[in-house]
N, C-alpha and C positions, 0 to 999 in steps of 0.2 A: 504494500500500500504506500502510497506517496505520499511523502512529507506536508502536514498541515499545518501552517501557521495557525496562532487564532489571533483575534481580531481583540484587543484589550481598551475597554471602553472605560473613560472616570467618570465618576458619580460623585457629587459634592453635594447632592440633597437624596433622599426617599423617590423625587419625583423627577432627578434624572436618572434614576436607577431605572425605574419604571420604564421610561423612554428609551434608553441604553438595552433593554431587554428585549422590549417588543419590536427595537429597530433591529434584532438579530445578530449582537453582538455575542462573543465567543465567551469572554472572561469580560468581570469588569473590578475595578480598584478604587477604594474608597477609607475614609477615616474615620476613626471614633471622634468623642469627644475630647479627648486628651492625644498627645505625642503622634498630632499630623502634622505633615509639613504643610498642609494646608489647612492653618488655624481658621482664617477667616472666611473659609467655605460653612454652609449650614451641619456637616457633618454628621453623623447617627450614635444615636443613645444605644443605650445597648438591648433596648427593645428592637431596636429598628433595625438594628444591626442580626438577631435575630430573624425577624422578619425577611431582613437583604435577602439572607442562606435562604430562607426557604421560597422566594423568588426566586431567586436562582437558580438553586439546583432544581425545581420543577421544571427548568427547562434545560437543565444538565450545562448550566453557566456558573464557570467559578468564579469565586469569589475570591481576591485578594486583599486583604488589609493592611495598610499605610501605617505602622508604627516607627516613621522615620525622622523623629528627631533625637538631639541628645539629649540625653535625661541626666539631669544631677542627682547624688547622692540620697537628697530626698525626698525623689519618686520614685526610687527602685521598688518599693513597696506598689506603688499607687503601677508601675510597669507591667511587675509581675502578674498583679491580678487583670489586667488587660492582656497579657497574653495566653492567661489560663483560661479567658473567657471565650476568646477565639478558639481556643484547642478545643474547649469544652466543647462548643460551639456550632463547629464544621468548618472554620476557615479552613477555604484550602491552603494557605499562603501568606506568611506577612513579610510585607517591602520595608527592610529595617539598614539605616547607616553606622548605628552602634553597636560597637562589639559588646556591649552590655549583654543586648540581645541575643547575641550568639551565643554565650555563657545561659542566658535562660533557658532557652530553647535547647542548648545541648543536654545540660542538669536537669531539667524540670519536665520536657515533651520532646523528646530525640525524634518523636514521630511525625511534631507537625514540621510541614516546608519552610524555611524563608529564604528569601531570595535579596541578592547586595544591590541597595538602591542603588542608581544613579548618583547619588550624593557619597559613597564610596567611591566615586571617580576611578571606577575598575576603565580600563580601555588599551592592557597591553596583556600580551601570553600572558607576562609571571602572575598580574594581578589579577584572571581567570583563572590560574591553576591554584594561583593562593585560595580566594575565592570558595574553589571547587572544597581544598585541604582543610579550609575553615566551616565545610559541611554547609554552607549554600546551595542550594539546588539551579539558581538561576542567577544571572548577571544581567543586572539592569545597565547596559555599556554608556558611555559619555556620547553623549548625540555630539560630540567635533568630529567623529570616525569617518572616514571614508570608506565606500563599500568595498574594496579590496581588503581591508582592516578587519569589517563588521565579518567577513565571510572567512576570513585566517581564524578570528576567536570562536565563532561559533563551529569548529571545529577539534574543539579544544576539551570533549566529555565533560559539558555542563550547557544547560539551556539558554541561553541567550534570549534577552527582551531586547527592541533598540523603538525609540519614540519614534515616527514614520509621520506624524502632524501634530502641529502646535505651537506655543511659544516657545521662543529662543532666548534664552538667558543670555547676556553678552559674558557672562563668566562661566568658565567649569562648574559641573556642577559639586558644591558640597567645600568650593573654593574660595564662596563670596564673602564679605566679611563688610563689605561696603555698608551695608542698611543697618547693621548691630555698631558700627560705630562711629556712625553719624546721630542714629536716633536711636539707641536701644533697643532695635526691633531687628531681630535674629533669623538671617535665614536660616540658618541649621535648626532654628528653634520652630519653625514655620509660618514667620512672621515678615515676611520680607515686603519692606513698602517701597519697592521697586522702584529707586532710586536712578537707577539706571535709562528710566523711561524719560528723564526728565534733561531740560538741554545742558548738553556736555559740547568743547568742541576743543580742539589744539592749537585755541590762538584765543585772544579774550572774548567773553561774548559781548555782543551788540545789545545796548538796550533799547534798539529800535524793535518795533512790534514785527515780527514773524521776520525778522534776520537771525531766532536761534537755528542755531544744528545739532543734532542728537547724536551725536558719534558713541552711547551707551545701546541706541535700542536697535534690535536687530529686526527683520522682518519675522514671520511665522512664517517655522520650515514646513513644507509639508512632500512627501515621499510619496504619495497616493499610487504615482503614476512607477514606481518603482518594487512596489509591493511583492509580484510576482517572482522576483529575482529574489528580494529577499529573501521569502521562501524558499525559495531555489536555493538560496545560499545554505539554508539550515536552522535560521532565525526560528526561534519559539513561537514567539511572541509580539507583537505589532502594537505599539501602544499610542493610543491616541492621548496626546496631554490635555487639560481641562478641568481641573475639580471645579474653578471659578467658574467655570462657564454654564451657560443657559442649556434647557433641555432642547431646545434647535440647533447647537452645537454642535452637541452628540450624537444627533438621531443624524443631521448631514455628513458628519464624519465618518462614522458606524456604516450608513448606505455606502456614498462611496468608496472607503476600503473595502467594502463585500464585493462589491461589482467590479472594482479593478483584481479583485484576488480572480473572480468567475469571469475576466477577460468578456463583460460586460460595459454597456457604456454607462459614464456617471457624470454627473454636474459637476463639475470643479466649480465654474463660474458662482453656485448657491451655496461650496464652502463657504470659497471666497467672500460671498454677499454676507453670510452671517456673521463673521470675522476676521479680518485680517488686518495690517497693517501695512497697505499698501501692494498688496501681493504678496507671496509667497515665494519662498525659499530653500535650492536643495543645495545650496553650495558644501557644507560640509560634507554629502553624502561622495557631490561629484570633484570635491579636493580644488575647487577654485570660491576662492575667498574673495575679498575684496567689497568695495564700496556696493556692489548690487546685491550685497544682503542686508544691507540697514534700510529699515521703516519705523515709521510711527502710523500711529491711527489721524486717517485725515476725516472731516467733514462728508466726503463721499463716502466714505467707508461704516458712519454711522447710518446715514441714508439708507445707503443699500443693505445693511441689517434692517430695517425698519420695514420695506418693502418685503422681505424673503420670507420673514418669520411665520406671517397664515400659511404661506404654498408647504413650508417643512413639515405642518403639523401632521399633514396627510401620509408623515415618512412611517408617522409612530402610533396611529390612529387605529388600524386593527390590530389585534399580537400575531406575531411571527408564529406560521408553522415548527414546530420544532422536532415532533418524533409520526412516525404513524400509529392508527390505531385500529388494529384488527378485530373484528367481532367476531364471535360462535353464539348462536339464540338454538336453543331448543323449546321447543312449544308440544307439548306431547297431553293428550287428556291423561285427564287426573291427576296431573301433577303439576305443581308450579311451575312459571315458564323461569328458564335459566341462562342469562346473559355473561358471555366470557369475554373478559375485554385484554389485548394484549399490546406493549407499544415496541416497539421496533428496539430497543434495549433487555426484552427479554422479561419484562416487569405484569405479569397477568390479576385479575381481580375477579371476582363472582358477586353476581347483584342476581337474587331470586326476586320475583315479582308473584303476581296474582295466576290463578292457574288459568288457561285460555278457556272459553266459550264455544259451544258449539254457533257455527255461521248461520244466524237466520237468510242473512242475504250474500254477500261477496264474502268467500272465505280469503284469508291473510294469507301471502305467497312472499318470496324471497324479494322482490321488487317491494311490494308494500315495507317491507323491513328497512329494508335497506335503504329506501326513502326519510323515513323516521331516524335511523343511527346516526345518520352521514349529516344530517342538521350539527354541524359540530359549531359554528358560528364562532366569537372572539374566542377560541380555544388554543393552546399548542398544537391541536390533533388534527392530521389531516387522515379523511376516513382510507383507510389502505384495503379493506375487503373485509365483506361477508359469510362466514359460510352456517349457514340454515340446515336446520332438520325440524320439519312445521309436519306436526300431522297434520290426516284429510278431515275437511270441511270445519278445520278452527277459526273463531276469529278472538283478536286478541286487543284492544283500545291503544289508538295510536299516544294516548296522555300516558298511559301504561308505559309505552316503548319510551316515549319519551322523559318518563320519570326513571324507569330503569338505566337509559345513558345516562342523564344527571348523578344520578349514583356511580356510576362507574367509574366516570370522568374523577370526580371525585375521589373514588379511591384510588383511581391509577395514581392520582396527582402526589395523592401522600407516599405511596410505592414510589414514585420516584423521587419524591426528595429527601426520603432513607437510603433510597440508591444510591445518588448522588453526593450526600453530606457522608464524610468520612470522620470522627472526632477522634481527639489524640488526647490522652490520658497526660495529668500534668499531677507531678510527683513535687511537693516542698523543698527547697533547697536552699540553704545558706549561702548566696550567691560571692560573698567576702568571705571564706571561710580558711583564708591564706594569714598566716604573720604575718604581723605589718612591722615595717622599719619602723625606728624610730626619728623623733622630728630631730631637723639639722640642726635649730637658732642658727648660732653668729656661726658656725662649718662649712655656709654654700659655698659652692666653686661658682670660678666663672668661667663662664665659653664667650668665645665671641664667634663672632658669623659677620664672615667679611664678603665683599662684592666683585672685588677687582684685585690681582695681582698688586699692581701698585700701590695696594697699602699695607703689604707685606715689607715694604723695604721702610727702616726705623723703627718698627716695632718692637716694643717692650713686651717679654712673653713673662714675667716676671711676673708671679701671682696668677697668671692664666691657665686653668686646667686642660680645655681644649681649644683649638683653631680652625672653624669652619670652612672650608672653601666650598666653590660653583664644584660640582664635575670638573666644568669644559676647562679650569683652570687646575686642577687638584697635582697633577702631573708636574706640571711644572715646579709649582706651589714649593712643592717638598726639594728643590734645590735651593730655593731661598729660606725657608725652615727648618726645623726635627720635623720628620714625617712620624714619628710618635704623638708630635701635639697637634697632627691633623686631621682631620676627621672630611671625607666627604660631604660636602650637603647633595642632596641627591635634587631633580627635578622634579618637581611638583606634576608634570605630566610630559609626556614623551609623545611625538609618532613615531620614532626609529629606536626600537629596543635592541638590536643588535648594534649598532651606535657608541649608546648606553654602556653595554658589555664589555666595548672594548675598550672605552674613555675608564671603567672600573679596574680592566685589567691592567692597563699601564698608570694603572694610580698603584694599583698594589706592589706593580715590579718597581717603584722606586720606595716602598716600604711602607706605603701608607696602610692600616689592616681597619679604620673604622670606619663606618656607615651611620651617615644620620637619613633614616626612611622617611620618606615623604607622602608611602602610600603602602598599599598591602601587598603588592606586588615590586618592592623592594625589601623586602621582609625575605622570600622567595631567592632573589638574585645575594643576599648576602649571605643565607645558607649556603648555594651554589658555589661563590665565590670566595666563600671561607670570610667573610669580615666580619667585624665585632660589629652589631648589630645596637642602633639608639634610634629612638624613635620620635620624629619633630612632630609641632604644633597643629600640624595637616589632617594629624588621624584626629583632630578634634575631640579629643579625651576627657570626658567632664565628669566621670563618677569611676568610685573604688572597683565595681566591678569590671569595668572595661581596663582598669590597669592590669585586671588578671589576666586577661586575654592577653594585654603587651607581654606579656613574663610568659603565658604559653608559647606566642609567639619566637621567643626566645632572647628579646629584646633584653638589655643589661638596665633601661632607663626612661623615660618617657617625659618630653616637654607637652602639658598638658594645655589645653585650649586657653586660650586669652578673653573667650567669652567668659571665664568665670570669675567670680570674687575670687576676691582676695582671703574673706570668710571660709567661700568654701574652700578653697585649696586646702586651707587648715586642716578642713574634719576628714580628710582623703584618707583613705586605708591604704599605706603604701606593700606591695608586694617585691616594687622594684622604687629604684631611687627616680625623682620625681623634680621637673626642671620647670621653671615660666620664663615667660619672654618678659626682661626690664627695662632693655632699652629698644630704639629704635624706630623706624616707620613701620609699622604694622602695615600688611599687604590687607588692599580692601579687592581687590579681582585680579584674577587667575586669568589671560583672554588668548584662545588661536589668533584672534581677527583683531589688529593693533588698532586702537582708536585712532589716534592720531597720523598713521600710515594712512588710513584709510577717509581719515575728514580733510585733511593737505596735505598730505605725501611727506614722506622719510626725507625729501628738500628742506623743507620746512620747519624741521621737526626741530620743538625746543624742549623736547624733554619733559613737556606738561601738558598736564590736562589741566583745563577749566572749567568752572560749575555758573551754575547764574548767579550765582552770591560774589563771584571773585576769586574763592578758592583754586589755590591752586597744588594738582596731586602729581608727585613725580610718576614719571612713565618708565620701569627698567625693561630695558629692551636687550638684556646680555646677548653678545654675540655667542653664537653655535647652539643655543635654546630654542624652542621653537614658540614660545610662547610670552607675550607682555607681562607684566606685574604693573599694575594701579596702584600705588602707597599714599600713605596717607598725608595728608597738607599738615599735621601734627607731628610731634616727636615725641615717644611713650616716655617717661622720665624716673623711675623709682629709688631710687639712690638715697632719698631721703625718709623713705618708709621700710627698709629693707626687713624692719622686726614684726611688720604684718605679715610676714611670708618664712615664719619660722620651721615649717612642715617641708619646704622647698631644699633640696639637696645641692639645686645649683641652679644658677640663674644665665638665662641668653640676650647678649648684648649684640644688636643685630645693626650694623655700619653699610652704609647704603654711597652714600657720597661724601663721609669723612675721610683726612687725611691720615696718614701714621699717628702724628703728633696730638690730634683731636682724637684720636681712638686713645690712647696712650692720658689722655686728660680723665676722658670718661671713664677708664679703665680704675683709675687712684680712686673719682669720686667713688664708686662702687666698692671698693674695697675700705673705704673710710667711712661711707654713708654722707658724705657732705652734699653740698648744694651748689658746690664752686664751677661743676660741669652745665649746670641748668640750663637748656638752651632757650629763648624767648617764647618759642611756641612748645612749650612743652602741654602735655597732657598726662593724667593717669590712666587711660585708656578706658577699659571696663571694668577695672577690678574693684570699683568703688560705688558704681551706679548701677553695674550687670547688667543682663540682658532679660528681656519679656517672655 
């Protein structure tokens, strides 16, 4: 049998689930009330969520649930019992970015699925096979892939999801940090006030009316017309993104992905009408980037959603056939008549009725039956055949016939969403149930994390435990240093991992043996590779349990996320020693697609971005990377609270555009706690306000 994608629809209310259903979607994905990435959708209670499953799977559609944020320390509790719910439940499936998660689900329900969001920014071999190693069933990949890319991992013995329409985030996903530290509001946390939407450009903006340029908002990609291949490729799963959106959204996306998979014809154009952003975009799929994938929403664009919305209703108005349904009637005197109902999954039921009547006038024949059954009307069932045994001269009341399907219908419907719902037993477990170090106080070391070769030369390593470098420099690096006090920093994302391997390997033949991971599939290449294994701020690490998982991993150390207090750091249950970021520009996006390349050309380029306020954010564009970094118009400052972070083993001072001498400044303040390095725009980042 030939490989089927299914078709993965979002639901962010009850009544686009409805719609998602009957428009003949395969699988659909959705959130509770708690730990979505999509907070501000209507979401489902856990009635409803109930309710979902048994929609569903009466039409043998699975369900996926969204528990993709990071959770701090205290809601491991309020976690747990949301993933025992779903086990309990019949989820087939939860979409989670924290390893917290994968420590539940391994200790608590081995049996239910969950699959590495997209905000794990999986998108090379090691990070699917990590992936795979980490007992994930499915990999939600990085929508930057191009299809040569998407069709190498999806061959890799684990299923693959890849988004095929939607919005486009200008950042990686699970890499943004933009929206949590301008306003508090957390994408990782599901909170993202899409900052990004709003005018950005590579030169000051105009405050004349409609002279902004958006060099943040991308267009909406959509793959529709690509679908086929992906399948072809191997792909699982085909997801439409949406939780925010309208139930004409889904039911137009849902149609057209069915009719481009059945190489039938579809409206693009009524996507289009119900949202887009100026058109639609497949550049990452077809590996040509550039200015013709940025949009915003224009005035036509709202229009022509306003116009489309009555013609969609018609997409989701009747329900979808979904199985057949075969009858057997027996009508026999003297015995009650006996209705056998079966659906194309193998799911049979019995409805006894009234016993038939002798025929005063027309006795009942296999046509009069089957007239009566086949009334299936808004049902899943399409009538698939009769077969009759009527004794001579009965007749039997068509309300009869007609009440015995009702019945049937009926119980087929419960027969199949026992069929369907599979639930996984969830067993209590002490998710921290490792020693924990003890707190450092005044013991932190320092790391520093440098940008450029040349602020190698002058440096004082003097009180410095480790010395950061790029990859693309690390080689060299160590002729100007001790390759003892160096440490790789690895990329934040890659498209050429053989590259990668061998920028590693001649880092190691001039002696270097440590690894700072950036992602799960660096974890992977540093077993391979033999290096000592530490793990940065990337894996977004906000609670004791997910450190567990760092130390399975095999990791020596873990710089934990900067979204968190300062508080909580403290109450962390250390299993491995435990590092925060104290100096530096915090990266707000991770980007393929360079803003400022792309709004006046690499000519032009001053190394900033702009915002409508004035701000302005440095752009690192390292040579032999392949992707930009957005930082921040601030400088993180800690040097003078150093005794709120006494749980902290060591601290990362992270040097972007300082010189030797200015690192070398910063370096003394940090190790004395003064306030003499303070630079004017200093900030405390988040460790004092937190995130929502």
């Amino acid at each position: 049998m030939a490989h089927k994608a299914e078709i993965l629809a979002p639901c962010g209310s009850f009544e686009t689930l409805e719609t998602a259903v009957r428009s003949g979607c395969d699988a659909v994905y959705l959130g509770g009330e708690k730990f979505s990435a999509r907070q501000n959708a209507a979401n489902f209670t856990d009635e409803e969520l109930k309710e979902a499953v048994r929609v569903c799977h009466l039409r043998g559609v699975k369900v996926y649930q969204a528990i993709n944020t990071v959770v701090f320390d205290e809601q491991l509790e309020d976690c747990k019992k949301a993933v025992k719910f779903a086990a309990e439940n019949g989820i087939d499936g939860l979409i989670t970015q924290d390893l917290a998660l994968v420590r539940i689900c391994r200790e608590c329900c081995p049996k239910l699925e969950y699959h590495a969001s997209t905000q794990m920014t999986v998108h090379s071999e090691s990070g699917v096979k990590m992936a795979k190693e980490l007992g994930f069933s499915r990999a939600v990949l990085s929508r930057e892939l191009p299809e040569r890319t998407i069709r190498e991992l999806t061959s890799l013995g684990i299923e693959t999801e890849v988004f095929v329409h939607g919005a486009l985030c200008m950042s990686v996903s699970g890499q943004c940090y933009m929206s949590a530290l301008i306003g508090s509001r957390s994408a990782n946390r599901g909170l993202c006030a899409q900052a990004c939407r709003l005018p950005a450009q590579g030169e000051k903006i105009s405050k004349a009316k409609g002279q902004e340029r958006y060099a943040l908002s991308l267009k909406d990609m959509s793959y529709v017309h690509k679908l086929s291949q992906l399948e072809e490729d191997g792909v699982s799963s085909l997801k439409i993104e949406g939780r925010m959106k309208r139930p004409e959204y889904v039911a137009a996306a849902v149609d057209c992905c069915k009719k481009s998979l059945e190489n039938e014809k579809y409206d693009l154009k009524a996507l289009e009408a119900v949202f887009s952003r100026g058109g639609f975009t497949d550049g990452y799929y077809v590996g040509r980037l550039g200015r013709e994938m940025f949009g915003t929403r224009q005035k036509e664009d709202v229009s022509a959603t306003a116009r489309i919305l009555p013609e969609l209703h018609e997409l989701y108005r009747r329900c979808e056939k979904r199985t057949k349904i075969f009858f057997r009637i027996k009508l026999k005197e003297g015995q009650r008549a006996e209705l056998f109902a079966l659906d194309s999954e193998g799911n049979e039921v019995t409805v006894l009725g009234d016993m038939p009547q002798k025929a005063l006038k027309k006795a009942c024949d296999g046509e009069y039956v089957k007239k009566q059954l086949s009334k299936l009307g808004d049902t899943i069932y399409e009538f698939g055949g009769l077969e009759a045994d009527i004794g001579e001269g009965l007749a039997y009341p068509a309300s009869q016939l007609n009440e015995s399907r009702r019945q049937a219908v009926e119980k087929l419907n419960e027969k199949r969403v026992e069929f369907f719902t599979k639930r996984a037993e969830f067993s209590e477990r002490d998710l921290t149930d490792f020693e924990a170090l003890p707190k450092a106080y005044d013991d932190k070391k320092i790391r520093i994390m440098l940008s450029e070769f040349s602020q190698l030369e002058g440096l004082d390593f003097e009180g410095v435990e480790l010395c950061g470098v790029p990859l693309e420099i690390a080689a060299e690096a160590a002729k100007a240093a001790d390759a003892e006090k160096l440490m790789v920093v690895m990329p934040r994302f890659t498209f050429d991992e053989r590259a990668l391997r061998e920028k590693l390997l001649a880092a190691k033949n001039v002696g270097i043996t440590k690894m700072l991971a950036m992602n799960i599939g660096h974890c992977l290449i540093a077993k391979e590779l033999g290096f000592e294994l530490h793990t940065g701020y990337a894996f977004n690490v906000c609670n004791s349990a997910a450190l567990g998982e760092i130390k399975r991993l095999g990791a020596t150390d873990c710089t934990v996320s900067f979204e968190l207090k300062a508080a909580q750091i403290e109450r962390l249950k250390k299993p491995v020693k435990v590092g925060f970021v104290a100096y530096g520009r915090l990266p707000l996006m991770l980007t393929a697609n360079c803003p400022i390349k792309n709004d006046v050309g690499c000519k032009n380029c001053r190394g900033k971005l702009f915002d409508r306020t004035g701000r302005e954010f440095p752009v690192r564009c390292p040579k032999g990377r392949e992707c930009a970094e957005i930082l921040n118009s601030d400088i993180l400052y800690l040097a003078d609270k150093l005794s709120d972070f006494n749980n902290a083993d060591y601290m990362e001072l992270h040097f972007f555009e300082e010189s030797a001498d200015r690192i070398n400044e910063v370096v003394r303040a940090y190790k004395t706690g003064g306030k003499g390095a303070k630079p004017e725009n200093a900030t405390n980042g988040l460790y004092y306000r937190g995130v929502l």
